[in-house]
N, C-alpha and C positions, 0 to 999 in steps of 0.2 A: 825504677821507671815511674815509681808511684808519685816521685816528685819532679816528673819533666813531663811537664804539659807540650810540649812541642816533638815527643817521642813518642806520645800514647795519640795524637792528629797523625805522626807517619805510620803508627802501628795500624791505627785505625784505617786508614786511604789503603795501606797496603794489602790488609784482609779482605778490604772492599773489592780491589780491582781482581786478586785470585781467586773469590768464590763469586764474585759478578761474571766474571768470564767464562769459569767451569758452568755454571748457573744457564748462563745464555747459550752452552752447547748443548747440554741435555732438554734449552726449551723450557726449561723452569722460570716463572715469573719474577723479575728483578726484587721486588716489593722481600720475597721470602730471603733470598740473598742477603740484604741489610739484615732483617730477622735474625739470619743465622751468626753476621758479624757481632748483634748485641750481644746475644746468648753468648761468645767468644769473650768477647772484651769486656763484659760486662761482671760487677759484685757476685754474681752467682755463677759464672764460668770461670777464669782464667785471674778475672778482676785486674784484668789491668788500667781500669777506668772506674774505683770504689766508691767515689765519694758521690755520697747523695746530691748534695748540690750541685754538680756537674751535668750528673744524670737528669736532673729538675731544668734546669738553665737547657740545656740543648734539647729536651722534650720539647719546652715551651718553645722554641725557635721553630723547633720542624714542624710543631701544629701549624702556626701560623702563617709557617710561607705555606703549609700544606691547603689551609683551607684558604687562603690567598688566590693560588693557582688553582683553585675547584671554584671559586667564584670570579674569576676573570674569563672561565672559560664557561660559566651558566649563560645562555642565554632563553630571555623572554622570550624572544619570536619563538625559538622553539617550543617553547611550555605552551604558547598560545596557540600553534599550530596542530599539538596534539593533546589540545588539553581537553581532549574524552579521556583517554588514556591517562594522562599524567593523573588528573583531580579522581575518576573515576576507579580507574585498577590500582591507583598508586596510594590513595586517601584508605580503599578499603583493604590495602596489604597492610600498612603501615599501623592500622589501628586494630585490626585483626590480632597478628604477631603481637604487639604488643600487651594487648589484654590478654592472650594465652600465656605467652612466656609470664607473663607476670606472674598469673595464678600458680601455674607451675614452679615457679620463682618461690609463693608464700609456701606450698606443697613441700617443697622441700627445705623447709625450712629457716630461708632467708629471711631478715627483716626487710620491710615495705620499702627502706632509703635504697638499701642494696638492691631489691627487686625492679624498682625503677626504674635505676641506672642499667640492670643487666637487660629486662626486656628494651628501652630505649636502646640499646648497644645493638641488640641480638633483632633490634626489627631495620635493621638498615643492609643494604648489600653494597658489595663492592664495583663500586662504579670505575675506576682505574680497569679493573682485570677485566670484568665483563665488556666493557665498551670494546678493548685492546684486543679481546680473542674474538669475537661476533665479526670487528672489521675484519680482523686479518682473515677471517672465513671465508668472509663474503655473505655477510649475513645481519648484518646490519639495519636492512632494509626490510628485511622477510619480516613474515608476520609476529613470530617470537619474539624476534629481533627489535619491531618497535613497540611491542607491548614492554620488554623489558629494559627499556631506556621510557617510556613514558612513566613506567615505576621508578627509577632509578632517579628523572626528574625530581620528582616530587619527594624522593626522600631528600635531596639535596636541600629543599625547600624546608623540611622538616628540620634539618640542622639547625634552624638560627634559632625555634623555641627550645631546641634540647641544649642547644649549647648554652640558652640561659635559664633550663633548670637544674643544669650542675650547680652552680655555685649557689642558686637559690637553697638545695638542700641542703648543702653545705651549711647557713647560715640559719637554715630551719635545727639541722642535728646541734648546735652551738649552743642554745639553748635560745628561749626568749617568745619569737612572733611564732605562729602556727606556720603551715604548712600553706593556706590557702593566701592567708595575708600577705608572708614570704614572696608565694609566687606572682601574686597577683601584682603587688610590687614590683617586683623584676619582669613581670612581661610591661606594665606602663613606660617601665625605664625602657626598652628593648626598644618597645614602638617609639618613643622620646627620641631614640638613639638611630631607627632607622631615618626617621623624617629630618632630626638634624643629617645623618650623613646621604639623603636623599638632596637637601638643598646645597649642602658644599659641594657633591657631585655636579650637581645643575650650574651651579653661579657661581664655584670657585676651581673649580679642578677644571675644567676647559679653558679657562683664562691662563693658569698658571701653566698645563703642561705647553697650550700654545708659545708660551714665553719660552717655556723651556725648548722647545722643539726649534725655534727660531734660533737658538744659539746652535744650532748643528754641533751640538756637541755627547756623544752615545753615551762618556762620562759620566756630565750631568743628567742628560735624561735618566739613566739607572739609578742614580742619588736621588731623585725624584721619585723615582717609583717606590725606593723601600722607604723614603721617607712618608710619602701618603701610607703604606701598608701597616707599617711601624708606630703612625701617629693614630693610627685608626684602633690597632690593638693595644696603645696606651689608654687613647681615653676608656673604652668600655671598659677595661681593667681597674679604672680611676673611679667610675661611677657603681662597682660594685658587679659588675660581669664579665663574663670569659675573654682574655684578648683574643681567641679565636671569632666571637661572633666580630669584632670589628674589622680583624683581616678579611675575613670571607666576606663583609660590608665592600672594605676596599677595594678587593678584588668585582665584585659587583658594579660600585661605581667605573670603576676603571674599563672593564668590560664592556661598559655600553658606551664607553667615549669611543670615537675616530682613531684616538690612539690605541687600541687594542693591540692591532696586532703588530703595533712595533713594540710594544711593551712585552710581546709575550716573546718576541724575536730576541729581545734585548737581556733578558733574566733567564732565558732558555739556556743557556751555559752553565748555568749554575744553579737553576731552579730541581733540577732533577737531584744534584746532589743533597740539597736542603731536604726536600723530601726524601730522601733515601734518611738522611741524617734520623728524621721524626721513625721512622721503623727500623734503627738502628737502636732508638731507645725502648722502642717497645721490644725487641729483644733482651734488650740489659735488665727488662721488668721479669721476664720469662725465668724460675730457678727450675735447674736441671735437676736438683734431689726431688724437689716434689712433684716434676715430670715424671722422673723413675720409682716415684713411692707411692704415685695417685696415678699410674701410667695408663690401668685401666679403665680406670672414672675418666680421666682427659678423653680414653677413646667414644668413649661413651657417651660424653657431653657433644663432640664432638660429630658422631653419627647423629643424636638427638635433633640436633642444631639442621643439621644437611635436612635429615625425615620431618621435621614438625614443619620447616618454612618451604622445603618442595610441598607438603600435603596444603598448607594451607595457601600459598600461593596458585597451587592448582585448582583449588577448588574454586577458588576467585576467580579467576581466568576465566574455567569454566560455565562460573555463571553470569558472567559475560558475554558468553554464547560465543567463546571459543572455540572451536576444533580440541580434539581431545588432545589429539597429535602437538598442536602447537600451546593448548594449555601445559601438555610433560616438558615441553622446550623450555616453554621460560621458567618453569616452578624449576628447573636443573639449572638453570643458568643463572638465577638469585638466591640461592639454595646455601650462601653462607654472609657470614659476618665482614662490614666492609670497612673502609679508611674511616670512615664517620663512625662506627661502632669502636674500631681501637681509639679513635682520639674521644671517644666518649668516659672508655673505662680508664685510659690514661689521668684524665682531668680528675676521674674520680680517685684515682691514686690521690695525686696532688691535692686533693680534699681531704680525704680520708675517709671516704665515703664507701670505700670496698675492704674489707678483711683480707689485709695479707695474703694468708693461704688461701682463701675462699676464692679471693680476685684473679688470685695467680693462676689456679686451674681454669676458672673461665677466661680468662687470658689467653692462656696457653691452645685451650680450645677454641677460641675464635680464630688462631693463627691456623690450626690445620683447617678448621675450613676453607678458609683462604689459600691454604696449599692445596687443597683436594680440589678446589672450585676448578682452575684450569682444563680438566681434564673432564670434570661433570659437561662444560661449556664444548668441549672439543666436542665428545661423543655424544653430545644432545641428542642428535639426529637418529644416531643408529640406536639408543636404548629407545628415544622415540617409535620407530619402528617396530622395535621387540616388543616392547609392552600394548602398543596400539596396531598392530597390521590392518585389521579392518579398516581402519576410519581416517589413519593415518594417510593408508597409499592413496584409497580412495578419492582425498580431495588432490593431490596429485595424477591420477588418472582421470579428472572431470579439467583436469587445463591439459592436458593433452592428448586428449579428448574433443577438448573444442578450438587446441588449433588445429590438429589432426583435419578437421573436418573442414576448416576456412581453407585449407590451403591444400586438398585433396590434392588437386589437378596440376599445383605450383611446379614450376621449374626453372632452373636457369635464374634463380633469384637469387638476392643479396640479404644475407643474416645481419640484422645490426643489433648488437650484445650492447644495450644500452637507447634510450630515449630521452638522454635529458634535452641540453642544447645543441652538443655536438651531434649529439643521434639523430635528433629534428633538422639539423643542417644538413646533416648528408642524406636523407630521407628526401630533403624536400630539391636537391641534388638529381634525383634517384626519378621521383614524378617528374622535372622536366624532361629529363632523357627517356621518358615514359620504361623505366626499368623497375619491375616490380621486386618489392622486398618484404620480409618477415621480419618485426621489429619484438625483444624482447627484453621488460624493463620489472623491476620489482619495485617502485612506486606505483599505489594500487589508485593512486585518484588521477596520476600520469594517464597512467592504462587506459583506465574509463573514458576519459577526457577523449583521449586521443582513438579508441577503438570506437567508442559514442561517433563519432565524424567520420566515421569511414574506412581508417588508417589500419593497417592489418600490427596492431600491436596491441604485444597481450601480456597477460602478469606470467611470467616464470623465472627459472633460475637457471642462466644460461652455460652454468656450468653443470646441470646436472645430465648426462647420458639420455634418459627419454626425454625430455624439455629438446633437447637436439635431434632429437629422432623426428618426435612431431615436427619440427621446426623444417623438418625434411633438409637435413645435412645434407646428406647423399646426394641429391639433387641438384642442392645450391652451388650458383657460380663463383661467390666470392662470401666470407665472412670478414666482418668489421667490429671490430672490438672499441666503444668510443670512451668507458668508463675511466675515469682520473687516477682511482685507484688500484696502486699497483699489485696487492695481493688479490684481488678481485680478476683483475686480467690474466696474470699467472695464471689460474685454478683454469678459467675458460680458454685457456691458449692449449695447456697440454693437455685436457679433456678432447676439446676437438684435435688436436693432433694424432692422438690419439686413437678416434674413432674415424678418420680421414685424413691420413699422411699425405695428397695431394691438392690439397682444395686452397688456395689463396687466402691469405689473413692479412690482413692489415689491423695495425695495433695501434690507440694513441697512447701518449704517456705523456705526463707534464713536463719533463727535461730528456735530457738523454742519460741518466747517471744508473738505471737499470738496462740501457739497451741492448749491450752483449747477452743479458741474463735472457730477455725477451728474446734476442733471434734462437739463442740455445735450445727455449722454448719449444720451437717452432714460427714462428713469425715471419710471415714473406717479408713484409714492410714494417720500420714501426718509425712512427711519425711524434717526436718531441715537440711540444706548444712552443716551448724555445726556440727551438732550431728552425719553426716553421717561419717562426717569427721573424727570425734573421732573415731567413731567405725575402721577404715581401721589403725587408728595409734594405736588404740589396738591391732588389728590383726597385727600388725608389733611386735608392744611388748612382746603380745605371744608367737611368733613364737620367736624372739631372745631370749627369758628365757627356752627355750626346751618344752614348750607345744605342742600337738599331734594335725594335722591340720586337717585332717577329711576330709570329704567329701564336707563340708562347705567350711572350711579353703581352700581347694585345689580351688574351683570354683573360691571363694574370690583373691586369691594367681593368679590363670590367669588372670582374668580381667584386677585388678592392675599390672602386668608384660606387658601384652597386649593396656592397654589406651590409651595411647598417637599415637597408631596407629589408633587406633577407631576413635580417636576423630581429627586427623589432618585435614579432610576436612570438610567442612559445605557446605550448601546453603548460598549464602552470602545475607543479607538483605539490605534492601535500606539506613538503618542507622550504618548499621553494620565498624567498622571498627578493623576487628578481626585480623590483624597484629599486630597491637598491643595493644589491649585488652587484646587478648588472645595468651601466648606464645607460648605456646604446640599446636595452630592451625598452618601449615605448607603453604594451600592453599585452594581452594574456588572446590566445585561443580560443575559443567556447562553443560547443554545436549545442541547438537548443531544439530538443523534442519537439515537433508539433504535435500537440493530441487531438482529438476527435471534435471538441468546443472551442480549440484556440483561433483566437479573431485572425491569423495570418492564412487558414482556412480556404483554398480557394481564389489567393490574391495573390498576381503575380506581383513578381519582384518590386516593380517601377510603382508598384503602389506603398510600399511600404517605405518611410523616410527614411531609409539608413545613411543618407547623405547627413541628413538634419543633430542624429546624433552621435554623428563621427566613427560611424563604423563602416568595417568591408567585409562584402560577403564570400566569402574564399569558395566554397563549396556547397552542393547540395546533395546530402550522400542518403539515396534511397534505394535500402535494402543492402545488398554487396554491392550497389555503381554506389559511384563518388563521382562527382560532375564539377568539376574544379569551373573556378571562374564562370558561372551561368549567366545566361543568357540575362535581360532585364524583364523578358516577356515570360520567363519560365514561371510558371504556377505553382504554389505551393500546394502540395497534398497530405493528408494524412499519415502519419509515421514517418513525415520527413525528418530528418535534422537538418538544420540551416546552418553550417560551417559558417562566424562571422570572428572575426578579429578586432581587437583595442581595448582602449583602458578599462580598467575592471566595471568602473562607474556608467559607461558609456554601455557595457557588454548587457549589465542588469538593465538598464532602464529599455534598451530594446527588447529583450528579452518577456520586458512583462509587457510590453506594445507588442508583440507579437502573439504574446497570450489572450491581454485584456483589448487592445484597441486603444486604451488610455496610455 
């Protein structure tokens, strides 16, 4: 078999698909699957796959499309939307871990090249697993949740200087230039190498995929795509640096082009196997003798790994003036070694920058973190609880606590589990038929935004038992579930079922391809974006072949006439960036404090130019009343907020005319 390269690809796909499948029913992370195919096929298992070169050549493949696909999917907006978070908690993990593991690194006796390489490995988490399990939570959003993606950020950022001081020490252990020379060098080259593939992004990859996209043909746009990914990991290879930093370049440029996300449609078929391929060889790195002969040093390294970066991650958190509760979340849920840490030590194989045996046991230990991570990620919550009771419930009993309190008297009201767009459209639904609702979102600048003006929504987690208690379930006459994402909805569909087998739900979901799963659920209604869509391009159909529109057809027939004015303003959220997301959105939300000195003091409406700078005043919400559409004589008073809508630009410069007078 050792000489049929076309029997050890069927060997290989076939061990993939039987322990990927056993893998995915136990709920085990696909990533350890491929893992466990290396260890099989690999020189030190089974070895039905020996030769060093093979092993090198297909490494090098899976890095590349790997850090390819973790840079088409980085976005800037995002780093710039939370970048307290990213630059702030994510600058201070990343350099933290790393000066400890190091020292600890010299302590036990490694040399400085290998200490490097291993704290650089050992300061990165897994962004794959973590993102993967926090969604499927429904936890994404919550506080842990974006403190640990704004670290996660910024170590991805961190890759493009580590992945060019691998080869720098590479070239430093060789013999010759120092260390500082060495690097200094290769970060010039790096910068050289972003700003060149910053201007081919700009001035030549838009020209060309345009050209290509014009031929309608999926073919060649795919030939396109691995040719840019492919020519990008040649050159930095050519000029003396890792072909990883230049995929993850490409993946960047490509990223912010238009084409994104047909490119990611288009390589999605086969992107997940290449990646699988790159942790297929980190498995074939793994030997089983010196698993079973250092089994308890691996275990050991292993817990070490999980305790030093939950302590020190927590502690960071914490004095950041996190919650204790939500500092144990995330310091558990970043608590191992990630894709960027294995393609780190892998490179340093391929250099030689790591001792055999030495590399192999931190190898092997970075993988059980990564096995163990899932489960750290799952039970967050509830070891959260164990170790913090005090401090933990507590800030959960101060939110429902104060919706408890806004909504003492409520009844006969409608729950909407979600406030993004849809949540605001049906909300604002909800105010003309003067039908009062309890809105509940975990975007914390949604909340304010929108609780700031009047609007009864608040930050909670509308799948959790008390979050629904306050929210007064019992009570309510209908619940509405508007969130996109389907594991999210599940969790809040048979919670509340649960706590209320008769009360009405309505569901949305973006197609109908879970809908049995939903009504199983529970689900009175559930409504696909798809389907709904169909039905309004019916109703157009109709109506142009001479069909009679009814009383139906006419509601139908306003709405659609009338949308696009419905829907041009929102609350803007903290990740939002609905310019251009979304086209038919115009401008943002805003209610603006009046305080005690503010020149609008005193003045009614008709005095202040809101005409002049293109805004409209929606509401004036003092105290618990909310006074939609006022009058033009109405007076402005003290701890008003002024409910006004439009473009961000237009929103400021009223806003400080209603402070300064200027």
């Amino acid at each position: 078999m050792h000489d049929h390269p076309l029997l050890q690809v069927v060997l290989l796909l076939g061990l993939a698909v039987i322990i990927v499948s056993i893998s995915r029913r136990l709920h085990f992370p696909p990533i350890l699957s491929y893992i466990i195919v290396g260890i099989i096929v690999g020189p030190f298992g089974f070895a039905f796959i020996e030769k060093q070169e093979s092993i090198t050549l297909l490494a090098e493949l899976g890095i590349v499309f790997l850090l390819f696909s973790i840079g088409l999917e980085f976005s800037l907006s995002q780093m710039m939307a939370m970048r307290k978070l990213v630059f702030g908690l994510g600058s201070a993990q990343v350099l933290s871990t790393f000066v400890i593991v190091y020292g600890i690194s010299l302590l036990m006796g490694l040399d400085s090249t290998t200490a490097i390489v291993v704290a650089s490995a050992f300061a990165l988490s897994s962004t794959a697993i973590v993102i993967k399990q926090l969604t499927e939570q429904s936890e994404i959003q919550s506080r842990h949740g974006r403190s640990a993606v704004g670290i996660l950020i910024f170590q991805d950022i961190m890759a493009i200087p580590l992945l060019i001081l691998i080869p720098a020490l590479a070239m430093t252990g060789d013999g010759g230039e120092s260390l500082s020379t060495t690097l200094g060098m290769a970060f010039l080259k790096g910068i050289a190498i972003v700003v060149l593939m910053h201007f081919i992004g700009r001035y030549l990859l838009r020209p060309l995929f345009h050209e290509v996209a014009s031929a309608k043909s999926s073919e060649l746009f795919t030939l396109a795509v691995l040719l840019v990914a492919l020519s990008a990991a040649a050159l930095t290879e050519e000029v003396g640096l890792s072909m990883t930093l230049g995929a993850f370049l490409a993946g960047m440029m490509l990223g912010e082009t238009e084409y994104r996300h047909q490119i990611e449609s288009d390589i999605r078929p086969f992107q997940d196997i290449l990646l699988g391929l790159f942790f297929v060889t980190v498995g074939m790195l793994i030997s089983i003798e010196i698993l079973a002969e250092y089994f308890w040093t691996v275990v050991a390294i292993t817990l070490a790994i999980i305790i030093i970066k939950f302590s020190i991650i927590y502690s960071i958190t914490y004095l950041f003036k996190k919650d204790a509760g939500v500092s144990t979340r995330t310091g558990l849920s970043l608590a191992q070694v990630g894709e960027f840490g294995l393609v780190l030590m892998t490179l340093a194989f391929t250099y030689n920058l790591l001792p055999p045996e030495e590399g192999n046991i931190l190898l092997t230990a970075a993988v059980m973190s990564m096995a163990i991570s899932p489960f750290l990620v799952k039970f967050n919550g509830k070891i959260a609880k164990l170790v913090h009771k005090t401090s933990y419930s507590k800030s959960h009993e101060d939110i429902e606590q104060s919706i408890i309190e806004d909504n003492a008297y409520l009844s006969n009201h409608v729950i909407l589990c979600g406030f993004g767009r849809v949540g605001q459209t049906v909300g604002r639904f909800l105010h003309k038929a003067n039908k009062p609702f309890v809105a509940l979102d975990m975007d914390p600048l949604r909340v304010s935004e929108a609780h700031n003006a009047g609007e009864r929504v608040y930050y909670g987690d509308a799948s959790k038992e008390k979050i629904l208690h306050a929210a007064a379930l019992e009570k309510a006459k209908a619940v509405i579930i508007t969130f996109s994402d389907h594991h999210s909805s599940i969790k809040i569909l048979k919670n509340i079922r649960r706590l209320n087998k008769d009360i009405p739900i309505l569901v949305r979901t973006m197609d109908d391809s879970n809908l049995n799963e939903m009504i199983d659920a529970g689900a009175s209604e559930v409504v696909p974006d798809t389907f709904e869509s169909s039905i309004m391009l019916s109703s157009h159909l109709l109506l142009m072949i001479g069909e009679p529109a009814h009383k139906v057809l006419r509601e139908t027939r306003e709405v659609r006439k009338n949308r696009y004015k419905m829907l041009e303003n929102l609350y803007p959220g903290q990740d939002d960036n609905s310019l251009e997301e979304h086209s038919i959105m115009n401008g943002i939300i805003h209610s603006v404090l009046i305080e005690e000195k503010a020149y609008g003091v005193g003045k009614a409406l008709k005095e202040i130019p809101f005409d002049d700078f293109n805004v409209h005043v929606d509401a004036i919400a003092r105290g618990h009343i909310r006074g939609e559409n006022p009058d033009r004589d109405t007076v402005i008073r003290i701890s008003d907020r002024v409910v006004i809508s439009g473009l961000p630009e237009d929103i400021a410069r009223t806003e400080h005319f209603l402070n300064t007078g200027s």
